[in-house]
DODREN-820432 format. One record per residue: z, x, y of N, C-alpha, C, O in turn; residue in one letter. Coordinates in pm, whole numbers, plus 32768, in hexadecimal, padded with zeros to 4 digits. Atoms other than C-alpha are relative to their C-alpha. Layout:
residues N
ZXYZXYZXYZXYA;...
***
This chain:
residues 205
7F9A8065801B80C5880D74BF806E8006806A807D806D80ACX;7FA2801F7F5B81D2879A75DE808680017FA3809E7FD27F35X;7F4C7FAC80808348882C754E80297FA4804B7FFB7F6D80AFX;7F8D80627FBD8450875F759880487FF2808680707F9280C8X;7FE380097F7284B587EB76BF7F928007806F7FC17FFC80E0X;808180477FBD837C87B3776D800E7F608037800B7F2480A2X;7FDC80A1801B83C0865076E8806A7FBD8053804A7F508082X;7F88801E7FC3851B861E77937FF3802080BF802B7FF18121X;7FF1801B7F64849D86A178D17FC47FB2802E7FF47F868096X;804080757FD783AE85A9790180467F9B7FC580017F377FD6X;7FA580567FEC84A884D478A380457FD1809280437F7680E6X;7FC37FDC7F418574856379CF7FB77FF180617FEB7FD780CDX;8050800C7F70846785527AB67FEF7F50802B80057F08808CX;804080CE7FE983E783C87A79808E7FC7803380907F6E8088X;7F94804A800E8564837F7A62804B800B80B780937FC380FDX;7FC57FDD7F6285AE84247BC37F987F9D807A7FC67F5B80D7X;806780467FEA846183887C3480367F2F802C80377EE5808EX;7FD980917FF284DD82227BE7804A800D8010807A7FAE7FD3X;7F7A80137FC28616825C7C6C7FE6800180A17FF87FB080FCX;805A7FF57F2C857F82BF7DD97FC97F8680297FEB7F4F8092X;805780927FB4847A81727DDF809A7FAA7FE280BF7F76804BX;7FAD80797FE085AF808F7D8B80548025807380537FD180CCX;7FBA80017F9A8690811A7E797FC1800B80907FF07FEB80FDX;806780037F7C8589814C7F727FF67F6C803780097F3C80A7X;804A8098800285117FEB7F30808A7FAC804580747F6580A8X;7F5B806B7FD986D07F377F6480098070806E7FC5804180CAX;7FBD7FC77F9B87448047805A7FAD803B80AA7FDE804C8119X;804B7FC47F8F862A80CE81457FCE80967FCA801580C57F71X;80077F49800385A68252812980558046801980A280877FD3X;7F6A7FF27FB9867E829382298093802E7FFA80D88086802EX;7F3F8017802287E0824C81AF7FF180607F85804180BC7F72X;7FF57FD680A2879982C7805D800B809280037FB680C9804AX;80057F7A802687FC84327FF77FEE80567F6F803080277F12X;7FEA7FE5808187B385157EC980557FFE7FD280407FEF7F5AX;7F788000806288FB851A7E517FD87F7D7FDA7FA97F6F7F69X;80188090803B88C783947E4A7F987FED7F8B7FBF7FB17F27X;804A7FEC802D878E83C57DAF7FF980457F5F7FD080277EEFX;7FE37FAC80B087E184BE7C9A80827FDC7FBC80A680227F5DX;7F8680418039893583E07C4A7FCE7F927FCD800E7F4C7F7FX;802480C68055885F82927BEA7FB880467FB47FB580137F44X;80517FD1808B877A83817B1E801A80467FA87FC880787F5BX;7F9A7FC0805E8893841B7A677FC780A780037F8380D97FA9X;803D7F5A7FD48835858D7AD780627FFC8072808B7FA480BDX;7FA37FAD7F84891186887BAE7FAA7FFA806A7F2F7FEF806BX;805E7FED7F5F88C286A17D2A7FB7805B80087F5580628052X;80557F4F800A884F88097CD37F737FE07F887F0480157F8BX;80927FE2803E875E87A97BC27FAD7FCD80607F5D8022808AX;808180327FA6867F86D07CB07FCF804280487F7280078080X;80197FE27FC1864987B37D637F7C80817FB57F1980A67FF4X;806E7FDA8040857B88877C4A7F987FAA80027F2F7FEA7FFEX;806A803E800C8497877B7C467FDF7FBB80877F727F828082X;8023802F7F94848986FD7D9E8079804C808280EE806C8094X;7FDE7FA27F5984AE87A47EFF806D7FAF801880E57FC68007X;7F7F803B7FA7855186927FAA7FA57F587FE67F507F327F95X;8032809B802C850B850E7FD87F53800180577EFE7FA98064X;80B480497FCE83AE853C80867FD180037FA27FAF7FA17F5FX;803B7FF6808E833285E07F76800F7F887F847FB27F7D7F34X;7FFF8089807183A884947E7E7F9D7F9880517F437F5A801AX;8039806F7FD3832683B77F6F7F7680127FF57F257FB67FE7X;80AB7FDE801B81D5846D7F4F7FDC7FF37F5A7F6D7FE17F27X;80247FFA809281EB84717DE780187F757FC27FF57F5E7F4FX;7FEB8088805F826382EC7DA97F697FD880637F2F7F8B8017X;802280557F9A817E82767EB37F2A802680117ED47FD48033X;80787FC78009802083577E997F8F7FC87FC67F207FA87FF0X;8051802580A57F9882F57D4A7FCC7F6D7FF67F607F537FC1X;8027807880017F8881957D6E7FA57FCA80797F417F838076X;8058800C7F4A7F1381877EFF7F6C802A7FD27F0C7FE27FF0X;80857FDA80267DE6826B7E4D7FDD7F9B7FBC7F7C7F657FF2X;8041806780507DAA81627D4A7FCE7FB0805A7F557F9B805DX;804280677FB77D96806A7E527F778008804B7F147FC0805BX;80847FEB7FA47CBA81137F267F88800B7FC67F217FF68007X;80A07FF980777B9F814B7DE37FD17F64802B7F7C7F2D8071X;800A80C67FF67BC97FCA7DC97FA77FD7809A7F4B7F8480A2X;8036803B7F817B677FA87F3F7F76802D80207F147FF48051X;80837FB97FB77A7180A07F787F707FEF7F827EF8800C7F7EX;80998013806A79A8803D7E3980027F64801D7FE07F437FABX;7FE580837FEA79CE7EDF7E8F7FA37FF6807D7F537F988084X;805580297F8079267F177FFB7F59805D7FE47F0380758038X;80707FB27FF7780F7FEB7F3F7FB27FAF7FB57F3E7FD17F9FX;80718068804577837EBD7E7C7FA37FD1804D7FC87FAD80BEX;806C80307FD976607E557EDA7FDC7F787FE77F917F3E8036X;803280A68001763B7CEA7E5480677FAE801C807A7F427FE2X;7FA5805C7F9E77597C7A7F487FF1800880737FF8807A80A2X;7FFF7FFB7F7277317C1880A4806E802B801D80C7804B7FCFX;7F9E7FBF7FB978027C89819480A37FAC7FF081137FD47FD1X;7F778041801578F67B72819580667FE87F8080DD7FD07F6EX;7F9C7FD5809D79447B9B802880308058802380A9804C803AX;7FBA7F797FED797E7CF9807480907FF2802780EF80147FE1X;7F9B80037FC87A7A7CB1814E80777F927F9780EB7FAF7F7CX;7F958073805A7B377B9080767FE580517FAA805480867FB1X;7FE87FB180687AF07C807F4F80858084802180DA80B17FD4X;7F9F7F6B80057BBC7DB77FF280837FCF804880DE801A8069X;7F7380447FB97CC87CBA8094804D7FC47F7E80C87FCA7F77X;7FD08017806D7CFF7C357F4B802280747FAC807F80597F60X;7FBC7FBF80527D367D6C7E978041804E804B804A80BD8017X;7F897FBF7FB17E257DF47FA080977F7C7FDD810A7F927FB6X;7FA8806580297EDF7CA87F6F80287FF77F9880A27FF47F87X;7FB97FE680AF7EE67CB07DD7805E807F7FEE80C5808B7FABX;7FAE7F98805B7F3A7E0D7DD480A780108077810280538045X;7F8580127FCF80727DDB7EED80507FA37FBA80C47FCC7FB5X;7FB7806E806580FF7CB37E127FFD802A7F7680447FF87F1EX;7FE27FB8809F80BE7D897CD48097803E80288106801F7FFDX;7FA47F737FD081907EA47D7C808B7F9B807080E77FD680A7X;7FB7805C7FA882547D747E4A80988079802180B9808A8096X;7F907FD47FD583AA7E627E287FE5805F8051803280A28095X;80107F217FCF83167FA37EA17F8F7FEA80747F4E8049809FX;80927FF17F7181FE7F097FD6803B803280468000808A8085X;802D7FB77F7082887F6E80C6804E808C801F805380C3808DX;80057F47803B830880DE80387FB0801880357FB2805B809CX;808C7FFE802281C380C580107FAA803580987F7D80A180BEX;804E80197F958124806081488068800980A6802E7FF0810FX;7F9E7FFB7FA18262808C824D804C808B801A806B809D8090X;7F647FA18029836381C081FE7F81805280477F0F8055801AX;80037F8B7FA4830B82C1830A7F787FE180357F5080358086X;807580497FB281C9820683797FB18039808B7FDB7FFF80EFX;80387FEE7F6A80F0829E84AF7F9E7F877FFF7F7E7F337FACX;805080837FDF801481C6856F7F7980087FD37F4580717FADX;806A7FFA80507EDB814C84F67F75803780367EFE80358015X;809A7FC07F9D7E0B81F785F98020809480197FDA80CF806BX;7FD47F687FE87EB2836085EF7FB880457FAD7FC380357F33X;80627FBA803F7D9F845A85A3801F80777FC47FC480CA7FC2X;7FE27F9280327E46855F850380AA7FF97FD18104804C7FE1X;7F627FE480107F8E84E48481802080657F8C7FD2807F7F31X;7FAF7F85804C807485F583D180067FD07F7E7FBD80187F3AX;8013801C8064809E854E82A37F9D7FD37FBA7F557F887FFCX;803F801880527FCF851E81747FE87F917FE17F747F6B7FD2X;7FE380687FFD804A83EF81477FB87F8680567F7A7F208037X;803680437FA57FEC836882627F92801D80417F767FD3809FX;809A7FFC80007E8983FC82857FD07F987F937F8E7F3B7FC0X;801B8079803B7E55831E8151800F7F7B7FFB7FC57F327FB9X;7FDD80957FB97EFF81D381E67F8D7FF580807F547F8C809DX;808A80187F9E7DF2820B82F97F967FF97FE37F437FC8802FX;807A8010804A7CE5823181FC7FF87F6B7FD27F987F207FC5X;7FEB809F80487D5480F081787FDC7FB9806D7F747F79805DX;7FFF80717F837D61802E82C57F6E800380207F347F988034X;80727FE37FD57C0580E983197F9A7F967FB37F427F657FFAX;803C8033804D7B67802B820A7FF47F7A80147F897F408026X;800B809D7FC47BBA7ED782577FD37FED809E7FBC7F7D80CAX;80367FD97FA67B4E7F58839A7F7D7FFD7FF47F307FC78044X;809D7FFB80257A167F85831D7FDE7F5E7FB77F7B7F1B7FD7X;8029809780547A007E34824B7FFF7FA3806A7FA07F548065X;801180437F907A467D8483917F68802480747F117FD8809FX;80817FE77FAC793F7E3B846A7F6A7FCD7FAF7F057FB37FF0X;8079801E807378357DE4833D7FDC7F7880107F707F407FFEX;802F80A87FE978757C7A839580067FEA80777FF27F718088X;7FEA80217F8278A97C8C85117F77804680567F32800680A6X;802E7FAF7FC677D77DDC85717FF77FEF80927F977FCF80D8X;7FB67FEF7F6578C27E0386CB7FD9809280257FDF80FB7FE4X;80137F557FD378667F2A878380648044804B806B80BF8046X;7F8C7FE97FC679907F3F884F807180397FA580C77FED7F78X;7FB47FDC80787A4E801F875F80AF7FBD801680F47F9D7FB5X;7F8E804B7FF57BAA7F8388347FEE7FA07FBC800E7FAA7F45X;8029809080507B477E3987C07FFB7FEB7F6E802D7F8D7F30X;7FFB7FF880907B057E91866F807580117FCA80997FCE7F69X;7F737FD3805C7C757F58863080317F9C8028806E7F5C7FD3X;7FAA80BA7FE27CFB7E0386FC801F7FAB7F7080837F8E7F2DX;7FF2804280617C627D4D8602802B7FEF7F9280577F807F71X;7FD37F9780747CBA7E0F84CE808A7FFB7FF680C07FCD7F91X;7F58801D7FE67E2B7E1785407FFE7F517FF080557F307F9FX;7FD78094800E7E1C7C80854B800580077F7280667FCA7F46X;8050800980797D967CAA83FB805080067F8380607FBC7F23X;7FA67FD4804C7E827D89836980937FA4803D80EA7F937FE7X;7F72801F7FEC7FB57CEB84117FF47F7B7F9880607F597F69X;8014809A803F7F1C7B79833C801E80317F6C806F7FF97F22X;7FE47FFC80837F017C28820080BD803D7FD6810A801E7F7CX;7F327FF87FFB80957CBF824080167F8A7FFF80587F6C7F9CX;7FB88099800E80DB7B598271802D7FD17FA3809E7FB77F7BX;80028047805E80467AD081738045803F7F8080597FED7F26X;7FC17FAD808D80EC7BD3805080CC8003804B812F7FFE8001X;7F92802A8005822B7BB5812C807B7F7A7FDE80F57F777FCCX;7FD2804C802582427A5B80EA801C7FD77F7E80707F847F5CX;7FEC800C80A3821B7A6F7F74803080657FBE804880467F4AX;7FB07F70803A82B77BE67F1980777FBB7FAA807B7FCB7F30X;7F7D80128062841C7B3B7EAD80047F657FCE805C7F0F7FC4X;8000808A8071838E7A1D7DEC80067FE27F707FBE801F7F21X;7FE67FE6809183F179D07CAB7F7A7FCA7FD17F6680017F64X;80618021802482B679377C6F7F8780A47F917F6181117FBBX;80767F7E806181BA7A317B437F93800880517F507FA78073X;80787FDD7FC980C37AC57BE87FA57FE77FEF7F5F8007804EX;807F800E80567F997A587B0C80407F62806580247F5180DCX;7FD480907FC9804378E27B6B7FC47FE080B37F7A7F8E80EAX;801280157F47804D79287D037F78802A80337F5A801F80AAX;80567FAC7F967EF879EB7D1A7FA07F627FE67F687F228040X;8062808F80297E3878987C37801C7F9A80837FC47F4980A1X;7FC880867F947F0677B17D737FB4802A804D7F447FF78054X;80067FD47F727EDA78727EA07F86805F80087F7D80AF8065X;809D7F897FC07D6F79407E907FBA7FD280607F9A801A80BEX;8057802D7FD87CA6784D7F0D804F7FDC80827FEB7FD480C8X;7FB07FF67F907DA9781880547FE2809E80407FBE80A980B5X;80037FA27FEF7D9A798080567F858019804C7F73804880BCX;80AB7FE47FC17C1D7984807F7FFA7F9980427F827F7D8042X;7FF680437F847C63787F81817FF1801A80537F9E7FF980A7X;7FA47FA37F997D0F7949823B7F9A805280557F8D805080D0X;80497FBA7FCA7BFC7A4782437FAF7FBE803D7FAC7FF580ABX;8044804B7FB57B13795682CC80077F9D80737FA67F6C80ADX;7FE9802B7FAD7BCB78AD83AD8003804F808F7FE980298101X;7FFE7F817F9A7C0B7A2B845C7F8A7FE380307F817FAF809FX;80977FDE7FEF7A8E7A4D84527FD57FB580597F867FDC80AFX;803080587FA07A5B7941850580617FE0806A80397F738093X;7FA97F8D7F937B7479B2861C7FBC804180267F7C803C8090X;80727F717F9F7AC07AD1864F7F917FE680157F688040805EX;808580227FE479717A458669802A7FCA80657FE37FF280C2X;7FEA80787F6979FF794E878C80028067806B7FB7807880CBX;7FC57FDD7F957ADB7A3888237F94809080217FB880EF8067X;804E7F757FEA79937B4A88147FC77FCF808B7F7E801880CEX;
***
């Protein structure tokens, strides 16, 4: 059975937690300090620090859990078998797009806050070995419909790819529009999109 004070610290933890993604999300990583941090989540500067090192450590802990979800979503998505390739790809562009407009306050926490590049083979963070797993994938959903051998060409492409789907979630992140509402409008634009690339890169192959 979980005693009460068990109970209260996972209180304290979620509560410090959502205090980090909002201020992360209005101020930057950056600017923001634990004191700030453990003053919006009604906790001393000294407790946060029992439960968290410092702000990498939050950023790994708001930011981890969900990036993994996504990536199940992708990588079982490119392991179906009764989708061609070009679904694939509009399948794993679309659920990078739903789940950035789910998470609309926290993408680019998410996908931005201390960021290495998408071709660095050994970056230091955790974080960002799994933002490269992510990119790798649509990496792969693209080569499935192109099969470029020129691996430049491919991360080229991949980068166009990813900069369309940032676009497209930057243009709709601070819409008041319901999400269920904007995805019924805009999917089939969406999977436009992907096919209009496709056929870009087929020209410009």
């Amino acid at each position: 059975m979980v005693s009460r004070q068990e109970l209260r610290s996972e209180e304290t933890k979620r509560g410090i937690l959502s205090a980090a993604g909002t201020l992360f999300a209005e101020k930057g990583f950056d600017t923001v300090t634990m004191r700030e941090i453990a003053k919006k989540a009604g906790c001393s500067h000294t407790t946060i620090y029992l439960y968290f090192k410092d702000k990498e450590t939050l950023l790994y802990q708001l930011s981890m859990p969900p990036l993994e979800k996504l990536k199940q979503k992708m990588s079982d998505l490119l392991l179906r078998t009764d989708l061609v390739p070009e679904e694939k790809l509009k399948g794993v562009s679309k659920e990078f797009i739903e789940f950035c407009l789910h998470n609309r306050n926290m993408y680019t926490v998410f996908f931005n806050t201390k960021a290495s590049r998408v071709d660095e083979e050994k970056p230091e963070l955790e974080l960002n070995r799994l933002r490269i797993e992510l990119f790798d994938l649509l990496k792969q959903a693209l080569q499935g419909c192109l099969s470029i051998k020129e691996e430049e060409r491919l991360l080229a492409f991949t980068r166009i790819t990813f900069f369309t789907l940032h676009g497209i979630v930057g243009t709709y992140h601070l819409s008041d529009e319901p999400l269920d509402t904007l995805l019924d409008r805009m999917t089939p634009t969406f999977a436009e999109a992907m096919e209009v690339l496709l056929l870009g890169f087929k020209q410009k192959r």
